[in-house]
py3Dmol code that shows the C-alpha trace and the ligand (Angstrom):
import py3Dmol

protein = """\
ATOM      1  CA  UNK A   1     -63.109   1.452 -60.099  1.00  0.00           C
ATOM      2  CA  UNK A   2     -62.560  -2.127 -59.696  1.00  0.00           C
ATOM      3  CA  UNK A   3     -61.760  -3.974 -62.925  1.00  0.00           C
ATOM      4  CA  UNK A   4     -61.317  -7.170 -63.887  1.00  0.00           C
ATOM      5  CA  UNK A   5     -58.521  -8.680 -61.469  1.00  0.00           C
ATOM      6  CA  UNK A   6     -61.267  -6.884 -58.605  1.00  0.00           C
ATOM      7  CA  UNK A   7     -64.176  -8.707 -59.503  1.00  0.00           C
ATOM      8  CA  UNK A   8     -62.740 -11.456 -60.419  1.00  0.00           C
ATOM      9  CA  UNK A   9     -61.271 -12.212 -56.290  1.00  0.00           C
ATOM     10  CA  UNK A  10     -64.753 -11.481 -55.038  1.00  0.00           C
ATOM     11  CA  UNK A  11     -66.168 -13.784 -57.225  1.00  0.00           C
ATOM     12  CA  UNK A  12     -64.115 -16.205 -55.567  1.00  0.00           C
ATOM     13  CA  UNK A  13     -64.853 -15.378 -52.371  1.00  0.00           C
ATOM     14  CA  UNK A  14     -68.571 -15.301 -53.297  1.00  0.00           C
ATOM     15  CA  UNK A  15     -68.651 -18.716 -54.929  1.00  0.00           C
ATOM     16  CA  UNK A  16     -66.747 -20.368 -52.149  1.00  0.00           C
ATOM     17  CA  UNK A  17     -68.789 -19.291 -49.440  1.00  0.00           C
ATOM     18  CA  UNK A  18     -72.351 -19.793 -51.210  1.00  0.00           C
ATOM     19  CA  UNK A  19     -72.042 -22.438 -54.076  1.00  0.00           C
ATOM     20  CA  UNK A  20     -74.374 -25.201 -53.834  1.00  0.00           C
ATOM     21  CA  UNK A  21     -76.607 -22.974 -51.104  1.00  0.00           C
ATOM     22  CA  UNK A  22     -80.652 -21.785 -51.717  1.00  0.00           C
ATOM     23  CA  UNK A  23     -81.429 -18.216 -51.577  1.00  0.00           C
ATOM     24  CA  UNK A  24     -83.942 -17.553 -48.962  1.00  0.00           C
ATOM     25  CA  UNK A  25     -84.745 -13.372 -49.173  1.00  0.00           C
ATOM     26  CA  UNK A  26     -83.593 -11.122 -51.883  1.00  0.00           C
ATOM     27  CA  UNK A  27     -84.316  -7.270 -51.027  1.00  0.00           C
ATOM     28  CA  UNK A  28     -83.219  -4.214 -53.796  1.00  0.00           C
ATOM     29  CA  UNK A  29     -84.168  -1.561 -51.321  1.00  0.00           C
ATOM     30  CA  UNK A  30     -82.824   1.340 -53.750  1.00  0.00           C
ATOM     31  CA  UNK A  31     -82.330  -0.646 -56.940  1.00  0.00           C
ATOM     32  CA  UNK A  32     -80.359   0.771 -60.197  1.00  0.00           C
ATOM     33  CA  UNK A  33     -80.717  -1.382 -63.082  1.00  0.00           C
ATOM     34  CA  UNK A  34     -78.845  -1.861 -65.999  1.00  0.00           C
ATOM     35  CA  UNK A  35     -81.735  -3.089 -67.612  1.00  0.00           C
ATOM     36  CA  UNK A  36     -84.799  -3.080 -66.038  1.00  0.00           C
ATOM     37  CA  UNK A  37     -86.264  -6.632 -65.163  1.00  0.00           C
ATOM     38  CA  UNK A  38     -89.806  -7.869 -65.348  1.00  0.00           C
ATOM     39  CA  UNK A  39     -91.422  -7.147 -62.028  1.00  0.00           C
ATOM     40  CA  UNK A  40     -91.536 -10.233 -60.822  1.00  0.00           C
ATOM     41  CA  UNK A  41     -88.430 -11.557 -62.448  1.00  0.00           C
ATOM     42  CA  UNK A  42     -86.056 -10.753 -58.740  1.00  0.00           C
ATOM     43  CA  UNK A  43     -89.179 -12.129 -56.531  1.00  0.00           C
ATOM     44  CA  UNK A  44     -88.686 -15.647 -58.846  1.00  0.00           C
ATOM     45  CA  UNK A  45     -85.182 -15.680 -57.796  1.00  0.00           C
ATOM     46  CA  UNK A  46     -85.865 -16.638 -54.138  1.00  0.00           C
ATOM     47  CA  UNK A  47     -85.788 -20.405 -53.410  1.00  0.00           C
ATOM     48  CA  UNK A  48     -83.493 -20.808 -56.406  1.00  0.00           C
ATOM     49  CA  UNK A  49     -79.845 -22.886 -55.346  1.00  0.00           C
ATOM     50  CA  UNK A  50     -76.412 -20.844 -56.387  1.00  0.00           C
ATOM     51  CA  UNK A  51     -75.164 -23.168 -58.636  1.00  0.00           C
ATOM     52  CA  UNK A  52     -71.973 -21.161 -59.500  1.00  0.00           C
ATOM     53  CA  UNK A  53     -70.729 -17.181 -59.144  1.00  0.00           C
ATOM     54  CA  UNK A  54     -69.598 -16.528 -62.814  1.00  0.00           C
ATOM     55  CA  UNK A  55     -67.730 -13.110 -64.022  1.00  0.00           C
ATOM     56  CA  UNK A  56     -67.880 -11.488 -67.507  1.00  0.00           C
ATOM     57  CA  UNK A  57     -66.150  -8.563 -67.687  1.00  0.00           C
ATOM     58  CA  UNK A  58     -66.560  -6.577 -65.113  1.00  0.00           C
ATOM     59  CA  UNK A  59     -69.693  -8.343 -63.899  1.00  0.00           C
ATOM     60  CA  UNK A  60     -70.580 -10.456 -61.083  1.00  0.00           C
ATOM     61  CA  UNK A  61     -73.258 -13.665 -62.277  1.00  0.00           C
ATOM     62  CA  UNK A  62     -74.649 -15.600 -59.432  1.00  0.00           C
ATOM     63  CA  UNK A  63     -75.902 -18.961 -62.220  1.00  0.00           C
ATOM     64  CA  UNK A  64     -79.244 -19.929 -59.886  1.00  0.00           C
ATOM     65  CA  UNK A  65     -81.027 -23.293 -60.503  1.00  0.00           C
ATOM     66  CA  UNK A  66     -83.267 -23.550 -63.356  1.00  0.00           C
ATOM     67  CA  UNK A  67     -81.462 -21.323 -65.708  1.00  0.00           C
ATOM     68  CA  UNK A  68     -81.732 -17.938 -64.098  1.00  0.00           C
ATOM     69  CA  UNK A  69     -79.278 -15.411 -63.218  1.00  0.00           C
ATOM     70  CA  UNK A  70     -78.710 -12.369 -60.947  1.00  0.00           C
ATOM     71  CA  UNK A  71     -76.102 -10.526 -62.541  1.00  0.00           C
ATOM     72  CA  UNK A  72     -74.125  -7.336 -60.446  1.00  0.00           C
ATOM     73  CA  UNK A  73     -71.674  -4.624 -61.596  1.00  0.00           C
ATOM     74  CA  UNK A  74     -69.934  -2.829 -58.379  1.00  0.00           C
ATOM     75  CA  UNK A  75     -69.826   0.608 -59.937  1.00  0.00           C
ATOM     76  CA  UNK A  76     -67.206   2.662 -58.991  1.00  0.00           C
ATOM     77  CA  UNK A  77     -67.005   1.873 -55.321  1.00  0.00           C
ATOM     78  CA  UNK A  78     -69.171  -0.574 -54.674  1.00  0.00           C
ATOM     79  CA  UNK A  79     -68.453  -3.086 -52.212  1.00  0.00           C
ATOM     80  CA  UNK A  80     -70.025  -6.317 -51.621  1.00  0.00           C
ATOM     81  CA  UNK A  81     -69.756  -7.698 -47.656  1.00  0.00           C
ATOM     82  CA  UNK A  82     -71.306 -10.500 -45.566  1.00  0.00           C
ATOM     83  CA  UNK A  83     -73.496  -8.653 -43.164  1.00  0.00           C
ATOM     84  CA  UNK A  84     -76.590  -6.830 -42.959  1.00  0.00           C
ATOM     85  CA  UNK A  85     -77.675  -3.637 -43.934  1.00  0.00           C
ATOM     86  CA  UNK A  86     -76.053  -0.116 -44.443  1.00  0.00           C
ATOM     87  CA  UNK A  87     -77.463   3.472 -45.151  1.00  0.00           C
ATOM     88  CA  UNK A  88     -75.998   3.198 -48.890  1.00  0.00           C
ATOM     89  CA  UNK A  89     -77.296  -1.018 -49.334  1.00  0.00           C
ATOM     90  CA  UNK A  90     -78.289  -1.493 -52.975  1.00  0.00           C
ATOM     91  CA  UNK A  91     -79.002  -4.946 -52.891  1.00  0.00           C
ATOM     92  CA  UNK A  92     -79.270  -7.366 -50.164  1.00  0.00           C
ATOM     93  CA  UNK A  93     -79.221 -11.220 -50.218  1.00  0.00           C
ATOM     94  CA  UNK A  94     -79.685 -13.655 -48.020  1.00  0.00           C
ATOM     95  CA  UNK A  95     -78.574 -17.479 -48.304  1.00  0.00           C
ATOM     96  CA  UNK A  96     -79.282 -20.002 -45.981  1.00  0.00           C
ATOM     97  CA  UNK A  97     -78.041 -18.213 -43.030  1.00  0.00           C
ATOM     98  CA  UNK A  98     -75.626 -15.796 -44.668  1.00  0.00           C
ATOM     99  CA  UNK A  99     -76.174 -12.526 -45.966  1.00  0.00           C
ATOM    100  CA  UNK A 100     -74.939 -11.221 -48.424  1.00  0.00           C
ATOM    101  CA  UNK A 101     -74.800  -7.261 -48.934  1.00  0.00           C
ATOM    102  CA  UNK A 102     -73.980  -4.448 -51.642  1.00  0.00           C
ATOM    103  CA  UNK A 103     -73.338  -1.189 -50.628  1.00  0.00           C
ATOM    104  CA  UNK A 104     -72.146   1.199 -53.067  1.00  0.00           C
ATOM    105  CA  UNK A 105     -72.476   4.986 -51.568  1.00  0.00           C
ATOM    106  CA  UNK A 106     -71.720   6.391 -55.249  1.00  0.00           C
ATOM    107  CA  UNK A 107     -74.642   4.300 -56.877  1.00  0.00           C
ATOM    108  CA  UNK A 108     -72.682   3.992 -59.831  1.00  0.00           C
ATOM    109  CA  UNK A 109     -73.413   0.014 -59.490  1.00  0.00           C
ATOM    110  CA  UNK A 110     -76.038  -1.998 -61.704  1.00  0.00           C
ATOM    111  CA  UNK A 111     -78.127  -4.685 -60.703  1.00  0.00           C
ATOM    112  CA  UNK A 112     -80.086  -7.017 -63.184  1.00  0.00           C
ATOM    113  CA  UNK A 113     -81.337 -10.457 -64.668  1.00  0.00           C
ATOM    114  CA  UNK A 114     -79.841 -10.362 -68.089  1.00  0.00           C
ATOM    115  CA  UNK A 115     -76.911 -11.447 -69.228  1.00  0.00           C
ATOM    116  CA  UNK A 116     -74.404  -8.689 -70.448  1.00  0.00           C
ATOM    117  CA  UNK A 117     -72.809  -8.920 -73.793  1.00  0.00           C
ATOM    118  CA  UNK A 118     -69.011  -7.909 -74.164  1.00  0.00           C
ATOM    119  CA  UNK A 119     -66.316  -8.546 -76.630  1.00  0.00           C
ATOM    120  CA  UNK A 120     -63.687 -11.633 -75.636  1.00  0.00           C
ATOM    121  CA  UNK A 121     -62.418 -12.241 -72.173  1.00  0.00           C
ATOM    122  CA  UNK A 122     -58.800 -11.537 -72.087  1.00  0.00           C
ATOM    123  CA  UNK A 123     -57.630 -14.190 -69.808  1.00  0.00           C
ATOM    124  CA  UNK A 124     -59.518 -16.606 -71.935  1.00  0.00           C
ATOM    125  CA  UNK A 125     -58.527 -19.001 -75.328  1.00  0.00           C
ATOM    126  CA  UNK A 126     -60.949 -16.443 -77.730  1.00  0.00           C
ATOM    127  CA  UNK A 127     -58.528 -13.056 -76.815  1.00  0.00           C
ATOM    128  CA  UNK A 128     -55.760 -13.550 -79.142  1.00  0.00           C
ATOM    129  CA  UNK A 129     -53.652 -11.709 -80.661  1.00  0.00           C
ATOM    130  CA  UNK A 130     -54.698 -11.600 -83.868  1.00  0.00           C
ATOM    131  CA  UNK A 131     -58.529 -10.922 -82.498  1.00  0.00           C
ATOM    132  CA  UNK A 132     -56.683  -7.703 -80.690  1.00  0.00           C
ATOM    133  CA  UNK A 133     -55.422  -6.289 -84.018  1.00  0.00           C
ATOM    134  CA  UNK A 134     -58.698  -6.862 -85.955  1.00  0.00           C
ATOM    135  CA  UNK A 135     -60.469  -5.058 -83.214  1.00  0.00           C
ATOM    136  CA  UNK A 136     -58.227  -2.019 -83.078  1.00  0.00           C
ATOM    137  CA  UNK A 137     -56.687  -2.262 -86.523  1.00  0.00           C
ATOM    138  CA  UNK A 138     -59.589  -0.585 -88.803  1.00  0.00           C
ATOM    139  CA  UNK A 139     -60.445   2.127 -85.577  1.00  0.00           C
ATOM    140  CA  UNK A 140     -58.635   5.557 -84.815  1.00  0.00           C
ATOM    141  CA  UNK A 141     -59.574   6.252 -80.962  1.00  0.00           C
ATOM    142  CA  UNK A 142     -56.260   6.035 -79.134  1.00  0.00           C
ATOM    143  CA  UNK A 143     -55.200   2.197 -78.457  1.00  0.00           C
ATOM    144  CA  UNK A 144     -55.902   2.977 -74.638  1.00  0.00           C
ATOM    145  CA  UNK A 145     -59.552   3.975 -74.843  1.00  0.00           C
ATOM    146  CA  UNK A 146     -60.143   0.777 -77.605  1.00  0.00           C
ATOM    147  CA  UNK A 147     -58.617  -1.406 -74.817  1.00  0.00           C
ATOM    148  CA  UNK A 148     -61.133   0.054 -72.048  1.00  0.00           C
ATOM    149  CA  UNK A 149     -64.038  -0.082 -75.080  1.00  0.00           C
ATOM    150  CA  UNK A 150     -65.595  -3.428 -73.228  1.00  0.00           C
ATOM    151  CA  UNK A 151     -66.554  -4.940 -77.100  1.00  0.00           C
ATOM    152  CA  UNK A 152     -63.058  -4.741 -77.720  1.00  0.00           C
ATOM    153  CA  UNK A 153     -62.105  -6.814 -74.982  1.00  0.00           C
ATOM    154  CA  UNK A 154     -63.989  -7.105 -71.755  1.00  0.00           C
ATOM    155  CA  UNK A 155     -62.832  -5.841 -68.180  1.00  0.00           C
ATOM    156  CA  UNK A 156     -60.078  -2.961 -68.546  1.00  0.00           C
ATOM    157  CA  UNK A 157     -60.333  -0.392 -66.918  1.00  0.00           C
ATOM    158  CA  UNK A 158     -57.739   2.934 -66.151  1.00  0.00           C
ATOM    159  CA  UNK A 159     -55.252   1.013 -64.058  1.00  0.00           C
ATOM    160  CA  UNK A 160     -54.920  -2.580 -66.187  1.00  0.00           C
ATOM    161  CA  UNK A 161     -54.668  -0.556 -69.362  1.00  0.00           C
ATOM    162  CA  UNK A 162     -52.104   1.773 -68.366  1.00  0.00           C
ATOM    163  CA  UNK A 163     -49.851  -0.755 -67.011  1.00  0.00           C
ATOM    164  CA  UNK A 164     -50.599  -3.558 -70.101  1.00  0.00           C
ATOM    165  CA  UNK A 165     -49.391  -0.165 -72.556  1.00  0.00           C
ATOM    166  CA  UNK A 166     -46.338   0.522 -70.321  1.00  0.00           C
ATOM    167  CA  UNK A 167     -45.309  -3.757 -70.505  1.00  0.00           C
ATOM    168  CA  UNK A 168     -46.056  -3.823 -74.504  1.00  0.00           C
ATOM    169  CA  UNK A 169     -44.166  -0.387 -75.216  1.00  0.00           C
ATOM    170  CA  UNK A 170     -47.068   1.316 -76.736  1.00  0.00           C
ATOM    171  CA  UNK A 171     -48.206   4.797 -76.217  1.00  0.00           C
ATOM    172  CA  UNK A 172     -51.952   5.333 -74.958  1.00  0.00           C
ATOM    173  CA  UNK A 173     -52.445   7.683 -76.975  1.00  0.00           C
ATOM    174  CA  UNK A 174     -51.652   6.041 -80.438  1.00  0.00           C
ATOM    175  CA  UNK A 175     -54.644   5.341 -82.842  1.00  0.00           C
ATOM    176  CA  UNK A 176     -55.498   1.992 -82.846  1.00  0.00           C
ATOM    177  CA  UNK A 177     -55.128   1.768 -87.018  1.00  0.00           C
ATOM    178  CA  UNK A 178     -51.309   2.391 -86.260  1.00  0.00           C
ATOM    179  CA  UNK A 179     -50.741  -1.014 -84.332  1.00  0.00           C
ATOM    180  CA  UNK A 180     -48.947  -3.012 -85.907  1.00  0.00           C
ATOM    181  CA  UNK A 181     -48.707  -7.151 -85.725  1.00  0.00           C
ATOM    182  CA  UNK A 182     -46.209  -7.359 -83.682  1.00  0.00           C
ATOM    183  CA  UNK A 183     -47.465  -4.635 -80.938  1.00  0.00           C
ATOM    184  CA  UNK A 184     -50.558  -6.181 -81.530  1.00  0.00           C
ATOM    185  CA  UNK A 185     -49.074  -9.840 -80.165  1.00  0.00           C
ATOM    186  CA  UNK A 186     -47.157  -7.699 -77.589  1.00  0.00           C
ATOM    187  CA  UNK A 187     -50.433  -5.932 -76.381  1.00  0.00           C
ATOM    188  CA  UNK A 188     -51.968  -9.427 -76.076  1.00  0.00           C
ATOM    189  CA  UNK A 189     -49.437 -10.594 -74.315  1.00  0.00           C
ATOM    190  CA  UNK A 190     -49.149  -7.908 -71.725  1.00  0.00           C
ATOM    191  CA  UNK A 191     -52.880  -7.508 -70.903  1.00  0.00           C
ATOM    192  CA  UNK A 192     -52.596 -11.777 -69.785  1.00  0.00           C
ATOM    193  CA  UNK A 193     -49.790 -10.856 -68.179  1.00  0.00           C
ATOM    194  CA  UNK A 194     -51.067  -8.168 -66.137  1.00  0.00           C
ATOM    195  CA  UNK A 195     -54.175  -9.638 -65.386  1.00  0.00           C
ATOM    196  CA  UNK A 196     -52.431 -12.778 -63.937  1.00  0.00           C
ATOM    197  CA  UNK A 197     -50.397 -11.449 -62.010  1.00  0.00           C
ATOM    198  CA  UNK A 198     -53.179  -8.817 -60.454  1.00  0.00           C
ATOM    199  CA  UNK A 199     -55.531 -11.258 -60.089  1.00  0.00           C
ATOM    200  CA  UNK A 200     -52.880 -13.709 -58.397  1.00  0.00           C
ATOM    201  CA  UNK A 201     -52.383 -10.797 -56.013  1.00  0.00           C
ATOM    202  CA  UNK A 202     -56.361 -10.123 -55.194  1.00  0.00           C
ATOM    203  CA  UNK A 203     -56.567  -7.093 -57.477  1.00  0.00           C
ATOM    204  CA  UNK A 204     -55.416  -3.497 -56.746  1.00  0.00           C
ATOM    205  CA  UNK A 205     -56.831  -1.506 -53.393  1.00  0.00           C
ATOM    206  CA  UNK A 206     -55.216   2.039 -54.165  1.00  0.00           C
ATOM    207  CA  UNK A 207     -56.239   4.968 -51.648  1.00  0.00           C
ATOM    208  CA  UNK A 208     -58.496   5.971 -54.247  1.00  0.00           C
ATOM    209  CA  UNK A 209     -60.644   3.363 -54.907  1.00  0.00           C
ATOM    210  CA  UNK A 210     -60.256   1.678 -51.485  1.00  0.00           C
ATOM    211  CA  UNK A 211     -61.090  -2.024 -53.112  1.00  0.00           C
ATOM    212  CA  UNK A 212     -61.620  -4.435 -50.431  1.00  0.00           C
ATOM    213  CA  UNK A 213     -63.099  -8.079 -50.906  1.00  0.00           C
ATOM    214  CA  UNK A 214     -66.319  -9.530 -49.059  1.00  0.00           C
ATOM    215  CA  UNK A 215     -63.993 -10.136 -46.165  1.00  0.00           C
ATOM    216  CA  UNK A 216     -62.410  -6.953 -46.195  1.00  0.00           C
ATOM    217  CA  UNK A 217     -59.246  -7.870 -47.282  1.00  0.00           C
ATOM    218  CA  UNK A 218     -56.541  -5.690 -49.644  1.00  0.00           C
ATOM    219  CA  UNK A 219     -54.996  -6.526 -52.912  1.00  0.00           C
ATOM    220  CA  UNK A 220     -51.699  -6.278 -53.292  1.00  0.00           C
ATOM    221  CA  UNK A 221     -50.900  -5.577 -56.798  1.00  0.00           C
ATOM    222  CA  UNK A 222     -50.474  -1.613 -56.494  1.00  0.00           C
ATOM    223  CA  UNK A 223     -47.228  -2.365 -54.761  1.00  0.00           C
ATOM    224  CA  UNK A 224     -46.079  -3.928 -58.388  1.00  0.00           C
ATOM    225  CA  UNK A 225     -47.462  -0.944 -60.442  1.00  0.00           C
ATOM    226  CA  UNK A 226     -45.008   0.074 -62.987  1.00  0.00           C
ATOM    227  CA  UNK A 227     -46.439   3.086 -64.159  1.00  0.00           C
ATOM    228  CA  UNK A 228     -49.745   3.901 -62.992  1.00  0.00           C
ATOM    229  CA  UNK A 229     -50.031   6.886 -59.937  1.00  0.00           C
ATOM    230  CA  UNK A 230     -45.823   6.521 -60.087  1.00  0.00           C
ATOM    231  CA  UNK A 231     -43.667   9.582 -61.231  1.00  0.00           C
ATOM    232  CA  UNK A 232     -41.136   7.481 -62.953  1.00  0.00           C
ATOM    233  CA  UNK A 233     -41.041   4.753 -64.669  1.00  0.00           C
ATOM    234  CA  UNK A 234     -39.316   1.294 -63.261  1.00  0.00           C
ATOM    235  CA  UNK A 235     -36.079   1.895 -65.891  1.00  0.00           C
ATOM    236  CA  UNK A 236     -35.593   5.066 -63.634  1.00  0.00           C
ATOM    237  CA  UNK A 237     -37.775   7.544 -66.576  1.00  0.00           C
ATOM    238  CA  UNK A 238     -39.730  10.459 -65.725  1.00  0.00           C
ATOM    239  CA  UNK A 239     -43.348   9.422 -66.510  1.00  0.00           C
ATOM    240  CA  UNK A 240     -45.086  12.162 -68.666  1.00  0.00           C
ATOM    241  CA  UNK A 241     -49.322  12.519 -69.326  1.00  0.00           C
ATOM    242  CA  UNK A 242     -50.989  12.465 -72.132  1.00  0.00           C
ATOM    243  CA  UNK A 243     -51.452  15.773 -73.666  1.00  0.00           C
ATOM    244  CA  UNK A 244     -55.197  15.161 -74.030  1.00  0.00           C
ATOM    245  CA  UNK A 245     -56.916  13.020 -71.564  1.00  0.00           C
ATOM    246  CA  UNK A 246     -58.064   9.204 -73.040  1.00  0.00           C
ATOM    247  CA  UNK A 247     -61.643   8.186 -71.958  1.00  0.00           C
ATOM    248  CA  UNK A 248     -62.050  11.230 -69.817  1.00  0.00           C
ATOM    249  CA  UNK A 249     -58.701  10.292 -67.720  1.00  0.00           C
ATOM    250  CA  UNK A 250     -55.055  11.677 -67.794  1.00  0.00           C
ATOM    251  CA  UNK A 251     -53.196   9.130 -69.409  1.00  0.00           C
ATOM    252  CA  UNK A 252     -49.374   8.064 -67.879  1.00  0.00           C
ATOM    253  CA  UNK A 253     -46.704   6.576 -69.930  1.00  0.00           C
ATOM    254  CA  UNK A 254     -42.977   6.792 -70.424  1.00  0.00           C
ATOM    255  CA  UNK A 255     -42.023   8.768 -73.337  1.00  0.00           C
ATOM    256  CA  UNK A 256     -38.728   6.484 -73.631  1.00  0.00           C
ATOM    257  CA  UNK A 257     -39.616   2.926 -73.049  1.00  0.00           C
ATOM    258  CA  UNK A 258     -43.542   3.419 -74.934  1.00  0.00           C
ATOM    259  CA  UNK A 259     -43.407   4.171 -78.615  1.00  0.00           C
TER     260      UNK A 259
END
"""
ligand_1 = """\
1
ZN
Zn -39.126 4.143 -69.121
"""
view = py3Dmol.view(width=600, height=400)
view.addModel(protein, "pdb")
view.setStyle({"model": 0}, {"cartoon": {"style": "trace"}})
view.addModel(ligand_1, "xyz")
view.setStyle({"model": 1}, {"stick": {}})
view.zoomTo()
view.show()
């Protein structure tokens, strides 16, 4: 699924190619919504100018003229491309000569006007540490599924988790009421970390999620993985799972560097 470091290089590639441009045909041929619009709310869209592509989260935000928005979550395998239109096209735009297409086979992706609401973004000044431990502090779900809990902090998914745990030497599966400060600050610390660096690398394109941008190029951070799909851990460790799986996943982690 892509997270965070994912979304955030095709937003890049998005706003490049189409800020400053007017939208000229907007089609949702088999739409899913997140929250259902007005019916007339994607029609007013067309004309608008892209004034900016925006991400919150794991959401896409294409900020049109006048104060509108066309906000998109990719799903589980959604993929956004230049170019026209597939069996499995969700959502097709087109902009001044470009068009711009999601296709998402597993129609696990969202379409919709609103804006989302999440907790903090954890590449920005409001995810600190000491926001981390007052999040997870007072809850008992294991640290791993609080991280992926999107009011906790927004855009972690399975992959960005598991490898922030495995960099702060905490265990998924520890309750979140049994961080202390100082894991707390480490946590914090890891989950910027991580994110830089996999967003520095265009995100993660592992066999099973196949992630490619709107150009159809690979990320690269899957060949840094520490712990996540590896059998031991970079200090030469055999990796163990989680006894009981954390947010319906098995969880990986190194029962001697993660405590
Ligand atoms: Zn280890």
């Amino acid at each position: 699924m892509p997270e965070l470091p994912e979304v955030e290089t095709v937003r890049r590639t998005l706003e490049e190619r189409l800020k400053g441009l007017k939208i000229t045909a907007l089609d949702v041929p088999k739409p899913t919504f997140y929250r259902k619009p007005p019916k007339k709310a994607l029609g007013g869209l067309v004309g608008r100018a892209v004034e900016g592509v925006d991400r919150r989260g794991k959401y896409l935000i294409f900020r049109l003229s006048g104060g509108r928005h066309l906000v998109l979550h990719l799903g589980m395998s959604g993929r956004i491309v230049f170019g026209e239109r597939g069996p499995h096209t969700r959502f097709q735009l087109s902009v001044e000569g470009r068009t711009v297409s999601f296709h998402d086979a597993r129609r696990f992706g969202r379409v919709g006007c609103d804006l989302p609401e999440f907790g903090p973004e954890p590449l920005g000044p409001d995810f600190t540490a000491d926001a981390l431990y007052r999040a997870v502090h007072p809850r008992r779900a294991p640290v791993k599924a609080l991280l992926m809990d999107q009011a906790v902090v927004a855009g972690l998914g399975n992959i960005y988790a598991t490898e922030a745990l495995y960099a702060a030497g905490v265990r998924p599966g520890r309750r979140g009421s049994s961080l202390s400060r100082e894991e707390s600050r480490r946590l914090c610390a890891s989950i910027k970390a991580v994110l830089g660096l996999a967003v520095s690398l265009g995100g993660s394109t592992l066999e099973d999620s196949a992630y490619l941008d709107p150009l159809g190029r690979a990320g690269s951070f899957q060949e840094r993985v520490a712990v996540y799909g590896r059998e031991i851990c970079p200090r030469g460790h055999a990796l163990r799972a989680t006894r009981r799986p954390i947010a319906g996943r098995t969880s990986l982690y190194c029962p001697v560097c993660q405590k």
